[in-house]
LOGUDO-822474 format. One record per atom (N, C-alpha, C): residue in three letters; x, y, z; residue number from 1. Coordinates in Angstrom, 1 decimal. Layout:
! LOGUDO-822474
vexba;xx;yy;zz;drenmi
Ala;X;Y;Z;NUM
...
***
This chain:
! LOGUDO-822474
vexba;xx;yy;zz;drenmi
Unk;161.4;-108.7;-190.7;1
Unk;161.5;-109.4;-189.4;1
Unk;163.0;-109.5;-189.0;1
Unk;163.6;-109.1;-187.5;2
Unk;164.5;-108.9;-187.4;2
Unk;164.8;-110.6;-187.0;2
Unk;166.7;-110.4;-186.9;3
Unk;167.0;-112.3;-186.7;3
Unk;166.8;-112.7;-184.9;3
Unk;166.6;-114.2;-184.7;4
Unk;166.9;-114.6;-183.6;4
Unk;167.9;-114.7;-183.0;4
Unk;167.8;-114.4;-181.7;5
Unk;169.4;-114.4;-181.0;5
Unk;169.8;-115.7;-181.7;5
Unk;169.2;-117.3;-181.6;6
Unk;170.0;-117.9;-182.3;6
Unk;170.7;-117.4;-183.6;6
Unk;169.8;-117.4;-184.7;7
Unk;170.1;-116.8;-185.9;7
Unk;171.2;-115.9;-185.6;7
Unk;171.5;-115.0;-184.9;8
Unk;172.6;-113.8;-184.7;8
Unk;174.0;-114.6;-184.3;8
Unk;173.8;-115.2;-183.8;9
Unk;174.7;-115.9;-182.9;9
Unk;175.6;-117.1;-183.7;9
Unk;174.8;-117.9;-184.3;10
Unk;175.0;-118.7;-185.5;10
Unk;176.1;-117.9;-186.6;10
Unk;175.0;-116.8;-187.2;11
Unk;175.7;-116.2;-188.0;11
Unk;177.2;-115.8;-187.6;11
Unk;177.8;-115.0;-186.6;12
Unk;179.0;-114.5;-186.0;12
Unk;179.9;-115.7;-186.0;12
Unk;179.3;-116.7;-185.3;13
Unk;180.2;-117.8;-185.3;13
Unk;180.6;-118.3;-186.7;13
Unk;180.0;-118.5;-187.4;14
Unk;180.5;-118.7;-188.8;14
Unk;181.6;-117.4;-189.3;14
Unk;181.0;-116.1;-189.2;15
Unk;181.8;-115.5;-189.7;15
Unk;183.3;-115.5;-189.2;15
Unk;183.7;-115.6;-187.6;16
Unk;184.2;-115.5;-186.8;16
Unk;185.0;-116.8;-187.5;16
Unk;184.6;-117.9;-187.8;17
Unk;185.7;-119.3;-188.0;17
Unk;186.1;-119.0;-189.5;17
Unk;185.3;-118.1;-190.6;18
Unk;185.9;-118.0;-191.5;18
Unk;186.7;-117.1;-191.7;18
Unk;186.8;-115.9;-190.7;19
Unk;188.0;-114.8;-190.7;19
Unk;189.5;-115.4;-190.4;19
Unk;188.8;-116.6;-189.3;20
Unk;190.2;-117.8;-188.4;20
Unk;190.6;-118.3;-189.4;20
Unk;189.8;-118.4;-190.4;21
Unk;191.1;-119.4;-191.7;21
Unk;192.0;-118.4;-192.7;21
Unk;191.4;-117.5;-192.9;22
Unk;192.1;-116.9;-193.6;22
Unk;192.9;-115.7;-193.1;22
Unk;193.0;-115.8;-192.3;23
Unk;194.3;-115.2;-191.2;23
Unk;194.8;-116.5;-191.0;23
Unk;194.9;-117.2;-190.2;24
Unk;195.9;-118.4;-190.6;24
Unk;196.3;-119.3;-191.4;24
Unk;195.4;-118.9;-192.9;25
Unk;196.0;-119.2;-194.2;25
Unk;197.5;-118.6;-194.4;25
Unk;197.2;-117.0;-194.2;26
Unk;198.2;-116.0;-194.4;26
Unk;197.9;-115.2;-195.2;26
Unk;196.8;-115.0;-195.7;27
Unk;196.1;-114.2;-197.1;27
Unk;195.4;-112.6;-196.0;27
Unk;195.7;-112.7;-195.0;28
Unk;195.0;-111.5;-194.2;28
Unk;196.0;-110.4;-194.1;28
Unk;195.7;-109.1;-194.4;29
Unk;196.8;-108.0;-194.6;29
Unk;196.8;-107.8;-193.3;29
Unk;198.0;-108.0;-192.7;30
Unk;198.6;-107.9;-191.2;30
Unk;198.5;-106.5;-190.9;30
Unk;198.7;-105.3;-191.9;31
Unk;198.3;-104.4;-191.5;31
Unk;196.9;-103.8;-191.0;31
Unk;195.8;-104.7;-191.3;32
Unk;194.9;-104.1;-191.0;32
Unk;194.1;-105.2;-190.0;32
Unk;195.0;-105.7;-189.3;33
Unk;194.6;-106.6;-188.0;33
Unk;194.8;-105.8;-186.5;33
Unk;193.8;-105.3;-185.8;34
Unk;193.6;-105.0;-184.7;34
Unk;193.3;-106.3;-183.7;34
Unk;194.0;-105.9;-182.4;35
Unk;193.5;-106.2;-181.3;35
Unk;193.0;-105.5;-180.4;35
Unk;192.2;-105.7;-179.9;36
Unk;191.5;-104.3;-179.1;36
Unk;190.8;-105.8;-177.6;36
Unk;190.7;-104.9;-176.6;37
Unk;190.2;-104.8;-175.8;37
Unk;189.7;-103.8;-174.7;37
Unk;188.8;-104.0;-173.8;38
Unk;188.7;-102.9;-172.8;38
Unk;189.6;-102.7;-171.7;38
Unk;189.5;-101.6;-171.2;39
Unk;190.9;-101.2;-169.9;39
Unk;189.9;-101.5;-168.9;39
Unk;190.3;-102.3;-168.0;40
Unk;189.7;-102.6;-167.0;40
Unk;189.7;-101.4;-165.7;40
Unk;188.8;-100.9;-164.8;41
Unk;189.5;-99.7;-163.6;41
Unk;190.2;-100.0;-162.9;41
Unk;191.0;-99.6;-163.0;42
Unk;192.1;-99.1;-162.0;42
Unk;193.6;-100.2;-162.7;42
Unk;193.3;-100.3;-164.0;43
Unk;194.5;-101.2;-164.8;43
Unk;195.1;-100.1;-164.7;43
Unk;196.8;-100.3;-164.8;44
Unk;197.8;-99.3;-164.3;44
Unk;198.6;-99.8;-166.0;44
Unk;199.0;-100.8;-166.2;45
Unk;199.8;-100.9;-167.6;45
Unk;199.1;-102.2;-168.8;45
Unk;199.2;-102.1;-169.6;46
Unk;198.6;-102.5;-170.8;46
Unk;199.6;-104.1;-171.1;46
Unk;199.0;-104.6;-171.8;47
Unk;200.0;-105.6;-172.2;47
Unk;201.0;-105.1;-173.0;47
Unk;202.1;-105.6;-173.6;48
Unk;202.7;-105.2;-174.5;48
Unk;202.5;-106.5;-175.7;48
Unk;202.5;-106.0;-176.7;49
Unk;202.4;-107.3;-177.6;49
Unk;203.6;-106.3;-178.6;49
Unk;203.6;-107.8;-179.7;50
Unk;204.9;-107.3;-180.7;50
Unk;206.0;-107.8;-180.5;50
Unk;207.0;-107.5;-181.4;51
Unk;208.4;-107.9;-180.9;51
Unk;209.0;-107.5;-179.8;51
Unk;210.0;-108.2;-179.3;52
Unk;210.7;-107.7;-178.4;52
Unk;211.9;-107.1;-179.0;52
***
């Protein structure tokens, strides 16, 4: 039996607040942290993130 949108939903959230701690513990290898989003149409330039 597959889960309820509750049950689905529930679950992410949990995982989602326990990924939040341990990235802002500092225990998360910064190399393997993505940000990603979608390009919206007719977006012309991207954010920049990172150092300046």
């Amino acid at each position: 039996m597959g889960l309820s949108i509750l049950d689905y939903l529930t679950r992410e959230r949990l995982r989602l607040k326990e990924l939040t701690k341990v990235i802002r513990s500092g225990d998360f290898p910064v190399e393997q942290l993505q940000v990603t989003r979608k390009i919206k149409k007719g977006e012309k330039a991207l954010l920049v993130l990172g150092n300046k």
